[in-house]
Residue frames as a rotation matrix with the C-alpha (Angstrom) as fourth column:
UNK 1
0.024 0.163 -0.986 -15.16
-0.842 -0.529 -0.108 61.58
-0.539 0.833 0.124 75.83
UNK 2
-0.769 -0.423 -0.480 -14.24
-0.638 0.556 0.532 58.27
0.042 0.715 -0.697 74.51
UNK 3
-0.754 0.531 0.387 -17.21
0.322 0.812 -0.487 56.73
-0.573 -0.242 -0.783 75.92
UNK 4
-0.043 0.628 -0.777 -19.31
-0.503 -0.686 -0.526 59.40
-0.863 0.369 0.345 73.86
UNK 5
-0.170 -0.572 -0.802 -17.43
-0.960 -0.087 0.265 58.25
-0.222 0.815 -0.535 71.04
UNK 6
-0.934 0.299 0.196 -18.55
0.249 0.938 -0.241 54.16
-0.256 -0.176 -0.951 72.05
UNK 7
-0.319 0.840 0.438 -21.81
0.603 0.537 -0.591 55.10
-0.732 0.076 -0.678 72.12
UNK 8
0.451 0.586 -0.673 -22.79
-0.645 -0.308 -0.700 56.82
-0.617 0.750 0.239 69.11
UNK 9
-0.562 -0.470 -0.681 -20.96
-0.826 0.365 0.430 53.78
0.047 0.804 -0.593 67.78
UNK 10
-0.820 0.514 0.252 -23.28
0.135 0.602 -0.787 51.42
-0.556 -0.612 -0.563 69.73
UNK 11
0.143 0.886 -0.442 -26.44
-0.356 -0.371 -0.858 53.53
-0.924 0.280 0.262 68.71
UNK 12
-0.113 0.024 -0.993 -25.16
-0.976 -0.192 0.107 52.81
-0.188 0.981 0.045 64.85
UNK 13
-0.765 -0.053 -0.641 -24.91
-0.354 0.867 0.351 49.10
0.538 0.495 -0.682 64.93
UNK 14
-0.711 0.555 0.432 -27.98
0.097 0.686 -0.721 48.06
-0.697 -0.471 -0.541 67.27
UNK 15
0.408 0.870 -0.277 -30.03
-0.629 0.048 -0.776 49.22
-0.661 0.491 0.567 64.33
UNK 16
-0.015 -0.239 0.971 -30.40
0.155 0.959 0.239 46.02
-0.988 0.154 0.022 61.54
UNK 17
0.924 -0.152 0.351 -30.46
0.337 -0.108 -0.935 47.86
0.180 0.982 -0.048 58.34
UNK 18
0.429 -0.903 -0.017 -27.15
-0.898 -0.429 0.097 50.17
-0.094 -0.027 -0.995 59.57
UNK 19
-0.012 -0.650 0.760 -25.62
-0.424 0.691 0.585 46.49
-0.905 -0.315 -0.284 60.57
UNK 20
0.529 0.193 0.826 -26.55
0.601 0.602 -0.526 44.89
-0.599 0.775 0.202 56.89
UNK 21
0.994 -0.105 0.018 -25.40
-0.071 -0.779 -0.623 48.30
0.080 0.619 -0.782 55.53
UNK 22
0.368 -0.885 0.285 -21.96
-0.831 -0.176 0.527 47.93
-0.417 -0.431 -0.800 56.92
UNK 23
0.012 -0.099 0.995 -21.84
0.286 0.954 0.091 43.92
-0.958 0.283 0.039 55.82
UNK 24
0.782 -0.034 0.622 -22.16
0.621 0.125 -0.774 45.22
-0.051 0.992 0.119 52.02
UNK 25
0.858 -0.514 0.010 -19.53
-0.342 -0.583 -0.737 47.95
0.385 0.629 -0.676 52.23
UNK 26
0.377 -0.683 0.625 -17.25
-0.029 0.666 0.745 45.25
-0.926 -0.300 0.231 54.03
UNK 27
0.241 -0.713 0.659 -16.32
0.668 0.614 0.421 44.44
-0.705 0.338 0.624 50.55
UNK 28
-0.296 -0.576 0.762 -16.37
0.955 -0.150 0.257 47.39
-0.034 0.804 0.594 48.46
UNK 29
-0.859 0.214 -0.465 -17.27
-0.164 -0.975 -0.147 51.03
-0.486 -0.050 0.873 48.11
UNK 30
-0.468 0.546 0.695 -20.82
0.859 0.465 0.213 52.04
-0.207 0.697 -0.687 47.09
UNK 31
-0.792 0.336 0.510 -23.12
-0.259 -0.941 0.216 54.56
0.553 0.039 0.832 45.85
UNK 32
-0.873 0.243 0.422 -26.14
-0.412 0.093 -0.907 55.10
-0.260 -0.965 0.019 47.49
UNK 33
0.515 0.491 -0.703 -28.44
-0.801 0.568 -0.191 53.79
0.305 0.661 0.685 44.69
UNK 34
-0.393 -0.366 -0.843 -26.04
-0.257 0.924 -0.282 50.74
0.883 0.106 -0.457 45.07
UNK 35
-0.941 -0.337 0.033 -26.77
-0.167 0.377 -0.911 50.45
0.294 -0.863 -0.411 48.62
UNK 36
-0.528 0.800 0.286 -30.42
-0.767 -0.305 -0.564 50.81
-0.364 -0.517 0.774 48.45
UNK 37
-0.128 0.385 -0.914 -31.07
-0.737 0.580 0.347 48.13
0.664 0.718 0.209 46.02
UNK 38
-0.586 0.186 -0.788 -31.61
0.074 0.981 0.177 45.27
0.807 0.045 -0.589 48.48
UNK 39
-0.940 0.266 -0.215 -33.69
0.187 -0.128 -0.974 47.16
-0.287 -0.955 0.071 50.90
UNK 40
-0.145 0.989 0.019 -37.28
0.967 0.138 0.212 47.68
0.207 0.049 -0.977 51.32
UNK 41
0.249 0.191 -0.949 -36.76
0.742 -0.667 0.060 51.16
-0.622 -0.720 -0.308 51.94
UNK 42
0.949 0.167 0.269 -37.08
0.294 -0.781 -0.552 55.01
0.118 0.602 -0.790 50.15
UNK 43
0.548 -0.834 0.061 -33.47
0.521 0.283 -0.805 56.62
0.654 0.474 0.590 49.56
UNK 44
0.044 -0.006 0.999 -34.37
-0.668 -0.744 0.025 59.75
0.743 -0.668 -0.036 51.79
UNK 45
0.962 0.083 0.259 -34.48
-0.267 0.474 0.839 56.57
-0.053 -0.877 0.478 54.51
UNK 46
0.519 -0.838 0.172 -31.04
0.831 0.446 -0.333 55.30
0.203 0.315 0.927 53.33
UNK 47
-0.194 -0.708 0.679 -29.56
-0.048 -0.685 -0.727 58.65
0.980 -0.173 0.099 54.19
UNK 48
0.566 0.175 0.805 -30.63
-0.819 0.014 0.573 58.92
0.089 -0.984 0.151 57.41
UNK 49
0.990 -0.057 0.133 -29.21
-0.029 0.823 0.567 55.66
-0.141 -0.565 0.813 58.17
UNK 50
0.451 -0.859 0.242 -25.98
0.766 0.233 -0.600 56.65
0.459 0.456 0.763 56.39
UNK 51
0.138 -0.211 0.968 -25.75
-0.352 -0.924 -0.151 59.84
0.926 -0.320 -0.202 58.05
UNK 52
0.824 0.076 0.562 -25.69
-0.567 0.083 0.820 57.97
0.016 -0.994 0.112 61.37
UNK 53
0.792 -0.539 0.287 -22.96
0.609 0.663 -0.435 55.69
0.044 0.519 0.854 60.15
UNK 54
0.244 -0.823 0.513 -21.10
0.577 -0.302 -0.759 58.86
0.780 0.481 0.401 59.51
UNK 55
0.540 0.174 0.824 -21.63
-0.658 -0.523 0.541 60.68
0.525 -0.834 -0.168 62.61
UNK 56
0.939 -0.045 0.342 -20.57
-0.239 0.631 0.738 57.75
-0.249 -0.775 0.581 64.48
UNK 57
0.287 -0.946 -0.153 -17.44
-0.874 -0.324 0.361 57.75
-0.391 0.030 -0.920 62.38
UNK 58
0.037 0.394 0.918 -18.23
-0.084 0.917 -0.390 53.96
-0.996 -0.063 0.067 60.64
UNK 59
0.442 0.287 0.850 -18.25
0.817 0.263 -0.513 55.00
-0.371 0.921 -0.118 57.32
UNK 60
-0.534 -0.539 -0.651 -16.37
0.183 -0.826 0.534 57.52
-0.826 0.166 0.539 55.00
UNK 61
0.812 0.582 0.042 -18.22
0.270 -0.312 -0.911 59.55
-0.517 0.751 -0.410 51.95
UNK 62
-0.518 -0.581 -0.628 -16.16
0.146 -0.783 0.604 60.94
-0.843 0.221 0.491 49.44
UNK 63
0.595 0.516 -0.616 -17.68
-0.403 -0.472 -0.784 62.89
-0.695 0.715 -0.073 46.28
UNK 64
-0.744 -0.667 -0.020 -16.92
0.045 -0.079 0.996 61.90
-0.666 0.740 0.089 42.31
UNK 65
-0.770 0.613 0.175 -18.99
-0.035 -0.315 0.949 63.91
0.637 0.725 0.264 39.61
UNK 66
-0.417 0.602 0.681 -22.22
-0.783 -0.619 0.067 63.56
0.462 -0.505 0.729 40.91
UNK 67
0.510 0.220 -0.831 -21.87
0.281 0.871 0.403 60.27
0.813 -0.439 0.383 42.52
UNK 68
-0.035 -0.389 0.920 -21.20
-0.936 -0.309 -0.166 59.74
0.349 -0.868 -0.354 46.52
UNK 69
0.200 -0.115 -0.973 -19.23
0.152 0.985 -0.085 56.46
0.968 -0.130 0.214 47.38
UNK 70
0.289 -0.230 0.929 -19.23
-0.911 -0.363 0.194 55.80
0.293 -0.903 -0.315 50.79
UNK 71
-0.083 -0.489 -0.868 -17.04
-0.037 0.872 -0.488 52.84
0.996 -0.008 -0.090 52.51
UNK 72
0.774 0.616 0.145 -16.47
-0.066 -0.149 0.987 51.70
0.630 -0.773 -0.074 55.55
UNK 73
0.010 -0.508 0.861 -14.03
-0.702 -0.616 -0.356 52.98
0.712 -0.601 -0.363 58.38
UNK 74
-0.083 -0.199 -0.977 -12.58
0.158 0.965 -0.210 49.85
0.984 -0.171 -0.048 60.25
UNK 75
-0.445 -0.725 0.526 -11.15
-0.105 -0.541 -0.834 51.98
0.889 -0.426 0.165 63.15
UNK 76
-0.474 0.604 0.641 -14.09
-0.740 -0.667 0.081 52.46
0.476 -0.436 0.764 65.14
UNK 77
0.639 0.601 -0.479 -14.93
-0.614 0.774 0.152 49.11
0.463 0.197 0.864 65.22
UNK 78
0.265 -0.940 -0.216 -11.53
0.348 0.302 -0.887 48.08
0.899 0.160 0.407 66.35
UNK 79
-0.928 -0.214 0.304 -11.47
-0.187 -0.439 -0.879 50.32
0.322 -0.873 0.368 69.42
UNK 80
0.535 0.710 0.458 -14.72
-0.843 0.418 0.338 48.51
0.048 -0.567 0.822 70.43
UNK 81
0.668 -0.114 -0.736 -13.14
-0.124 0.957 -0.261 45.26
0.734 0.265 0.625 69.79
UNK 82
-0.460 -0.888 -0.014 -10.46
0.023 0.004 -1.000 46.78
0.888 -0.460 0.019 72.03
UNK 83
-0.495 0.151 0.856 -12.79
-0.734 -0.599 -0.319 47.58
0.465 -0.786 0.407 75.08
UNK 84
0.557 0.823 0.113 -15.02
-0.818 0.520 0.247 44.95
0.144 -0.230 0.962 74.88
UNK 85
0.283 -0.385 -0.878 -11.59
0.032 0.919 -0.393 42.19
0.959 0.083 0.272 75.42
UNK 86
-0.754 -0.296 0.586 -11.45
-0.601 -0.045 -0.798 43.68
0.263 -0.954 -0.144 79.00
UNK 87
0.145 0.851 0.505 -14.31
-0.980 0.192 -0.042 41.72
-0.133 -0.489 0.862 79.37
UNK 88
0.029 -0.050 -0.998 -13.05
-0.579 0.814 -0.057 38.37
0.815 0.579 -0.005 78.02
UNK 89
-0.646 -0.315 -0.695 -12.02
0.342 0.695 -0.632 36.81
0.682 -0.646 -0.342 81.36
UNK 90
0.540 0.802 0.255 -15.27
-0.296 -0.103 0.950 36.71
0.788 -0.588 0.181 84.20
UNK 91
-0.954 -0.288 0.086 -14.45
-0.234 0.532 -0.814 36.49
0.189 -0.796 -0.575 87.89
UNK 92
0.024 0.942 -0.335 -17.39
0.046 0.333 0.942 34.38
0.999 -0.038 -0.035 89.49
UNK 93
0.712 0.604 0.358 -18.47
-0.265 -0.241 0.934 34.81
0.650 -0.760 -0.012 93.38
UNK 94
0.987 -0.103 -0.124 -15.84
0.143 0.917 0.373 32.14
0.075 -0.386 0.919 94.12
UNK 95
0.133 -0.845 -0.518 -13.25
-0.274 -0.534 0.800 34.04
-0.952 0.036 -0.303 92.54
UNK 96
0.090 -0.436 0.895 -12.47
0.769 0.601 0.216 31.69
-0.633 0.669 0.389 89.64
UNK 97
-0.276 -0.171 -0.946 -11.83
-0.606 -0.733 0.310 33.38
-0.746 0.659 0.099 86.48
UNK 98
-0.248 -0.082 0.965 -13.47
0.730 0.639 0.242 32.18
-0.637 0.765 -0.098 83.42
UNK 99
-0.870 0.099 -0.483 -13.13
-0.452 -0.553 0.700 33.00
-0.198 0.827 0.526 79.62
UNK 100
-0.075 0.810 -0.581 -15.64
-0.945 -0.244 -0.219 33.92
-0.319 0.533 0.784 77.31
UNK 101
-0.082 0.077 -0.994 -15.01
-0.766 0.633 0.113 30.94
0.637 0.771 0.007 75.37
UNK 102
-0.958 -0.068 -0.280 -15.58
0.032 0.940 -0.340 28.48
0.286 -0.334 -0.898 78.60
UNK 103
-0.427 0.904 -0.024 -18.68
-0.425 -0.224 -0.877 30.27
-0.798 -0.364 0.480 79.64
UNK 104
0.079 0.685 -0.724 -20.10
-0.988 0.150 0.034 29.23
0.132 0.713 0.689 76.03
UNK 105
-0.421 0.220 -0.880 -19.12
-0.394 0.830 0.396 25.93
0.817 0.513 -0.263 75.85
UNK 106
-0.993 0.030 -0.117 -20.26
0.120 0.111 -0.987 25.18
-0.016 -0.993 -0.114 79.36
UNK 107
-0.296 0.920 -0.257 -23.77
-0.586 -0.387 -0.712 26.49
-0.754 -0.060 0.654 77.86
UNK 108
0.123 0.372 -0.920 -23.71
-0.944 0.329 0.007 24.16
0.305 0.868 0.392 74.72
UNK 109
-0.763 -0.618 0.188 -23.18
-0.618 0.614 -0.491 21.56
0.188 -0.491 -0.851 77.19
């Protein structure tokens, strides 16, 4: 179940408007007029993309008057961050163990 729960968080951030969408409510709550203003895109498209957001559990809506502010929901993010540090250390053929951070610099080499 928890991998269910990964991916439909995956599925939300491999798209680049959901991932820009998330970067603006990093700092504050918006409406969805607010959020559409720097896209190229119709509002009925902006829901859809929020509605995945919420599904995936990324974002939170909450109603005042007839405005809907929706933020964003660290949590989910966080319990990827957790899964994805089993991966920090690599064993290689040899056995060694290297971290993430030697494999890069070893490539900017």
């Amino acid at each position: 179940m928890r991998h269910d729960r990964h991916d439909g968080i995956f599925r939300a951030v491999a798209d680049p408007t959901r991932r820009s969408i998330l970067e603006r409510l990093q700092q504050r709550e918006l409406t969805v007029l607010e959020l559409c203003e720097p896209f190229q895109i119709t509002q009925p498209s902006l829901s859809k993309h929020l509605a995945v957001l919420r599904r995936s559990g990324l974002i939170v809506a909450r109603r005042s008057g007839r405005h809907r502010y929706y933020r964003l929901d660290p949590k989910p993010l966080e319990q990827i961050a957790t899964w994805a540090a089993q991966f920090r250390d690599v064993r290689d053929r040899s056995g060694h163990v290297w971290r993430l951070s030697q494999i890069n610099q070893r490539k900017d080499t």
